[in-house]
C-alpha positions in Angstrom: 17.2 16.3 15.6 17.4 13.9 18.6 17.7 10.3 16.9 17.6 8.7 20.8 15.8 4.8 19.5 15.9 3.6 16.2 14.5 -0.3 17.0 13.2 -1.2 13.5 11.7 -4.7 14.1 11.4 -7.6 11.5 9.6 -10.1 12.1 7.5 -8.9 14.5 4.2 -10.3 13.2 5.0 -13.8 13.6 5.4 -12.7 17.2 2.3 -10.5 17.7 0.1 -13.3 15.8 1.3 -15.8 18.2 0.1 -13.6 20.8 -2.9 -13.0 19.1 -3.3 -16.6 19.4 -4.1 -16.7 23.0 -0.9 -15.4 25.2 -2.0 -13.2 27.8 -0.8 -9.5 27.8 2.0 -10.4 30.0 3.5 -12.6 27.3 3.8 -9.5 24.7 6.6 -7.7 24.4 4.5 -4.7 22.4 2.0 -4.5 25.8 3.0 -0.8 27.4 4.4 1.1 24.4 7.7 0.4 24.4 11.0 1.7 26.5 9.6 4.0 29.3 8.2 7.0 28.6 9.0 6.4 24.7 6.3 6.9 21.9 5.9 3.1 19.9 5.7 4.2 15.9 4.3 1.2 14.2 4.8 0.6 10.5 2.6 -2.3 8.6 4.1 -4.7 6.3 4.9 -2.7 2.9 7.4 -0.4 2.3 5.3 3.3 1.7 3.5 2.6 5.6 7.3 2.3 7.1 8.1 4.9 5.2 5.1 7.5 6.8 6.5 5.7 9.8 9.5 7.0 9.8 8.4 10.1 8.4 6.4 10.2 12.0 9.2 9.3 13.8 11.4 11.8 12.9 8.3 14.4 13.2 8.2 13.3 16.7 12.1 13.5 17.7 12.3 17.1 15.8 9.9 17.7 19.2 12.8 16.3 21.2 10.0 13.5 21.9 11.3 10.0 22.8 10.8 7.0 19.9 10.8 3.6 19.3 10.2 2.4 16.0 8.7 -0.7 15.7 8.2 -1.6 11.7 7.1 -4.2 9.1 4.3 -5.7 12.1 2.1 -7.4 9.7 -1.6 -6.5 8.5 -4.1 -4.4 9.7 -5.7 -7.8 10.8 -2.0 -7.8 13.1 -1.5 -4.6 14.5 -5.2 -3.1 14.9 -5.8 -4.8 18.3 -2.2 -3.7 19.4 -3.1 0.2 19.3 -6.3 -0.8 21.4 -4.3 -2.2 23.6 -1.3 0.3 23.9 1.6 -1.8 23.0 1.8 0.5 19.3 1.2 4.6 20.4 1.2 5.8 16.8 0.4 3.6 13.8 0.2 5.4 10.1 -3.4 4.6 8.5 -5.8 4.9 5.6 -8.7 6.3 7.2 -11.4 4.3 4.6 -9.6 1.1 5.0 -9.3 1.3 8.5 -12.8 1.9 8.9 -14.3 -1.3 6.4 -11.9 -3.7 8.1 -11.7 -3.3 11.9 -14.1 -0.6 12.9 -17.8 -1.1 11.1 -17.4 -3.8 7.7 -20.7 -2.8 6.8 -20.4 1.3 6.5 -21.2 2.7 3.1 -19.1 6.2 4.0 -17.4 7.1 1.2 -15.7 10.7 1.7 -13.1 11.8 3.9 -15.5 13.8 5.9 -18.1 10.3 6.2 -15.6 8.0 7.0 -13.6 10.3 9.6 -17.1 10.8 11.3 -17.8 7.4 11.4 -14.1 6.6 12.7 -14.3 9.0 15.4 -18.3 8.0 16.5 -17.3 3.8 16.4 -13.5 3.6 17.5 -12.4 2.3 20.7 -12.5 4.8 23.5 -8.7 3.9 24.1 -7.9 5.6 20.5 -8.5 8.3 18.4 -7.7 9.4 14.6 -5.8 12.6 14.4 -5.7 15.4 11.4 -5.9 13.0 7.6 -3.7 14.5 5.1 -4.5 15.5 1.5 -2.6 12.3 0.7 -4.4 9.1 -0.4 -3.2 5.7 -1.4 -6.2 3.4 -2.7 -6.2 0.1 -3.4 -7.2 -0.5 -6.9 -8.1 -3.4 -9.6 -5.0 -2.5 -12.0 -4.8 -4.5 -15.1 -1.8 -4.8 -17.8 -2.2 -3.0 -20.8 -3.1 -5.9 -23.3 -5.9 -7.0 -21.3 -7.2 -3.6 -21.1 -7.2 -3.0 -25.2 -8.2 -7.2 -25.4 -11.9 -6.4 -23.4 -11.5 -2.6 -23.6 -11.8 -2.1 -20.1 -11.7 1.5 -18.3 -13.7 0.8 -15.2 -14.6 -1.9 -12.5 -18.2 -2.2 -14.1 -16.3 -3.4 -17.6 -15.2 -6.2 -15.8 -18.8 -8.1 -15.1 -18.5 -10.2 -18.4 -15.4 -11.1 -18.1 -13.7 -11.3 -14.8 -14.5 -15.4 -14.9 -11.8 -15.2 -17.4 -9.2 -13.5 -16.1 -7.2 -14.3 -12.7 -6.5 -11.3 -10.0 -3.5 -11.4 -7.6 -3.4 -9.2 -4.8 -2.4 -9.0 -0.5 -4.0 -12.1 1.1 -6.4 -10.0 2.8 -8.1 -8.6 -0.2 -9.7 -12.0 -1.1 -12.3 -11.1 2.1 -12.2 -7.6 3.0 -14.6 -5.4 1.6 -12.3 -3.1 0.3 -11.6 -6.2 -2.1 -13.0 -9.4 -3.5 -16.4 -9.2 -1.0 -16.9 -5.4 -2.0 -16.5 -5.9 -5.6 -18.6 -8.9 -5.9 -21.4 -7.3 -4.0 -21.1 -4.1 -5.6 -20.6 -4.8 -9.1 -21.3 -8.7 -9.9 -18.6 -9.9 -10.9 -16.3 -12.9 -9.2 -12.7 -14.0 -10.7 -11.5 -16.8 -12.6 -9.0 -17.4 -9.7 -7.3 -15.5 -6.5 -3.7 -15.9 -6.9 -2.8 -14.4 -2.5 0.5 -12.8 -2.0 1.8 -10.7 1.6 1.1 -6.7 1.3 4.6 -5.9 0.7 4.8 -8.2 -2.6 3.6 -5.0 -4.5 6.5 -5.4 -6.9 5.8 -9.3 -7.5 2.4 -8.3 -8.5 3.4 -5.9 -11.2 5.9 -8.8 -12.6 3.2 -10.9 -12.8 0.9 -8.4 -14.2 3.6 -7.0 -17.0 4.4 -10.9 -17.9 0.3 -11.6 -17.6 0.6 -14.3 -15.7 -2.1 -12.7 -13.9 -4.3 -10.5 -15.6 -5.3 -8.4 -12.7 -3.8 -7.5 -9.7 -4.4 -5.1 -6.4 -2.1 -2.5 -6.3 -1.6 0.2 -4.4 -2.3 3.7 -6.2 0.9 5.1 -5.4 3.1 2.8 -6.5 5.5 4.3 -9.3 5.5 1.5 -11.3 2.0 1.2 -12.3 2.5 4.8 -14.6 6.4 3.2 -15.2 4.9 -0.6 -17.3 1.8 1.6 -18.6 -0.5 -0.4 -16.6 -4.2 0.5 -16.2 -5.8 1.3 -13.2 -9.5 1.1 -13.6 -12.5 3.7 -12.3 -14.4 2.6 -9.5 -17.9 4.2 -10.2 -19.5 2.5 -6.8 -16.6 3.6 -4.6 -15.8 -0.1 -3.6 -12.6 1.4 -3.0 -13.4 4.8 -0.7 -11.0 7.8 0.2 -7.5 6.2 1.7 -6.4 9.7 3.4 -3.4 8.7 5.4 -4.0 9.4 8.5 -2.2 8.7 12.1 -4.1 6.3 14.7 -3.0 7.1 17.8 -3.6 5.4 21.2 -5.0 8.1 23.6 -2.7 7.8 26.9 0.6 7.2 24.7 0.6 10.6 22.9 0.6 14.2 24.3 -0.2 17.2 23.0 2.9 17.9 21.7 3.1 14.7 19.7 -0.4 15.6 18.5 1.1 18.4 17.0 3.7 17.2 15.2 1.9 14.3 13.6 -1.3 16.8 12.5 1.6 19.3 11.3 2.8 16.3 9.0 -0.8 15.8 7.6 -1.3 19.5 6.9 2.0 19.6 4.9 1.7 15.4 3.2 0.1 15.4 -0.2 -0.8 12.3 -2.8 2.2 13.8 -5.2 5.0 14.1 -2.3 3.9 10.0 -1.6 4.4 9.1 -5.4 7.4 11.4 -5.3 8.7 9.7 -2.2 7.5 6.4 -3.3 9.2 6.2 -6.5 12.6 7.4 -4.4 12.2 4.0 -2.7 10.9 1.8 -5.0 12.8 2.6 -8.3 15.8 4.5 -7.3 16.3 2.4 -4.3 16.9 5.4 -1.8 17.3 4.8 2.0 13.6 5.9 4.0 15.3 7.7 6.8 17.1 9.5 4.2 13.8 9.8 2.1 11.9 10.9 5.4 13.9 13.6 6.4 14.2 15.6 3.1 10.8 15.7 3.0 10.3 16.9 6.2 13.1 19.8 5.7 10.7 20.6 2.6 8.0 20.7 4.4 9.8 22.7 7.7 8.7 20.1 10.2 12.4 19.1 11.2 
C-alpha cells in the first residue's frame, strides 16, 4: 500500500470558520483539494468520522491514488460548504443527517432509499453521494439506567411528561438541528428542563455525565461501545426524528475519478453497523491506533 501523504490536521476548524467568516477563497488554504493532483479526505470532529476517514484513505492509496488527509475539521455546519467548494474531495457522511442539516431542513424522508433520492435530486451540482453502506450510526436520546426504571421510559414518546424535569446534554448543534431538539419538540411535544452543549467529539464526557446523572439525558451516537458497556438506555424513536444515518462518502465531482469511485463504493459494499461498533470499541475502550484499526479491517474486508 502506497502511504505517499499522511497530513492529519488539528485545528483546522478554527481556521476554516474564520474563513467562513468572510475571507475570500484565496485566503483558504483548503480551496483546490490539497497538494496537486492529491485526493483531500476530510474527517469531522469525533473520533468514529476520522476513523471512516482513514479507512477511505487507505481504500484510496491501495488504488495507488494520491491522499491527503485532512481530519478533526469541525461540524457539518464547518466542512459542508468546503466539499461545495472543492477544498475537501471526499468527506465520510450520514446520508439522513446530511440531508436535514445542509441540503433540505424541512424533508420528512425517512429510509435509505428517500433520503438518498432526495440527496441526489437537491445536492449541489458540484457533488454527489456515492454507494451508502449497510452501516448506520444514529443519533439518539440515551438515558442512564435509573432514570429509565424512575419514569419507566422505553421510547421518545415516554418522555412528553417529563422531559421539563430532566436536563439533556449533547453536540452544540443538536440544540437546533432537526435531527435534535427542533425535531423532537415538533415531533413529539416535549422540551427539556435544560441543554447542557458540549463539541461532537465529547461523546465520552457525555456518558460520564450520564452514568454520574448529572445529566439525565444525553445525545449519543449509536455506535458508541460504551452505551451497552454502563447499561445505558437508548430509547425508540417511533416518529423517526432520528432517520437512517447510512454512512456514506460525499464526494466533490471534479476531485474524484473513477477509480477513486470505486474504491470508496467497494468500502460501502463491504462496511456494516457491527464492523463500526467492532471498530469503535477498538478505539474507544481498548485505545487502539485508527490507521492500525483501518487497515485490518480493510485486509478483512480484501479492499487493501
Amino acid at each position: 500500500m502506497k502511504k505517499l501523504i499522511r497530513a492529519t490536521v488539528v485545528g483546522l476548524a478554527a481556521v476554516l470558520t474564520l474563513s467562513a467568516c468572510g475571507g475570500s477563497d484565496s485566503d483558504n488554504p483548503l480551496e483546490g483539494g490539497g497538494a496537486s493532483g492529491a485526493i483531500t479526505v476530510g474527517g469531522a470532529n469525533f473520533p468514529e468520522s476520522n476513523l471512516l476517514a482513514e479507512i477511505y484513505a487507505q481504500a484510496l492509496e491501495a488504488k495507488d491514488l494520491e491522499v491527503t488527509r485532512k481530519f478533526n475539521i469541525g461540524a457539518r455546519e464547518v466542512y459542508y460548504d468546503q466539499v461545495v467548494k472543492g477544498g475537501i474531495s471526499v468527506m465520510p457522511e450520514y446520508n439522513g443527517a446530511l440531508l436535514t442539516t445542509s441540503v433540505d431542513e424541512n424533508s420528512k424522508a425517512a429510509t435509505t432509499e428517500e433520503i438518498n433520492a432526495e440527496l441526489k435530486a437537491k445536492l449541489p451540482p458540484s457533488v454527489e453521494i456515492l454507494d451508502s453502506a449497510e452501516a448506520e450510526d444514529k443519533d439518539s436520546v440515551t438515558v442512564n439506567p435509573q432514570t429509565a426504571a424512575k419514569y419507566d421510559l422505553k421510547s421518545i414518546a415516554d418522555l412528553k411528561g417529563v422531559a421539563k424535569e430532566l436536563v439533556i446534554a449533547g453536540p452544540s448543534e443538536f440544540e437546533t438541528r432537526q435531527q435534535g431538539l427542533k425535531g423532537l419538540k415538533e415531533a413529539y411535544g416535549i422540551e427539556f428542563k435544560e441543554f447542557r452543549p458540549f463539541d461532537a467529539g465529547a461523546q465520552s464526557t457525555l456518558v460520564k455525565l450520564l452514568t454520574e446523572n448529572k445529566v439525565q439525558a444525553a445525545d449519543l451516537f449509536t455506535t458508541d461501545p460504551t452505551i451497552q458497556q454502563n447499561k445505558l438506555v437508548v430509547l425508540e424513536d417511533p416518529e423517526n426524528v432520528f432517520s437512517a444515518q447510512n454512512v456514506t462518502p460525499l464526494v466533490h465531482k471534479e476531485s474524484v475519478n473513477d477509480t477513486a469511485r470505486q474504491a470508496l463504493n467497494g468500502v460501502s459494499a463491504k462496511l456494516t453497523t457491527q464492523d463500526l461498533l467492532d471498530m469503535m470499541k477498538r478505539i474507544v475502550i481498548d485505545k487502539d491506533d485508527q490507521e492500525k484499526v483501518a487497515e485490518e479491517w480493510l485486509k478483512k474486508a480484501g479492499l487493501n
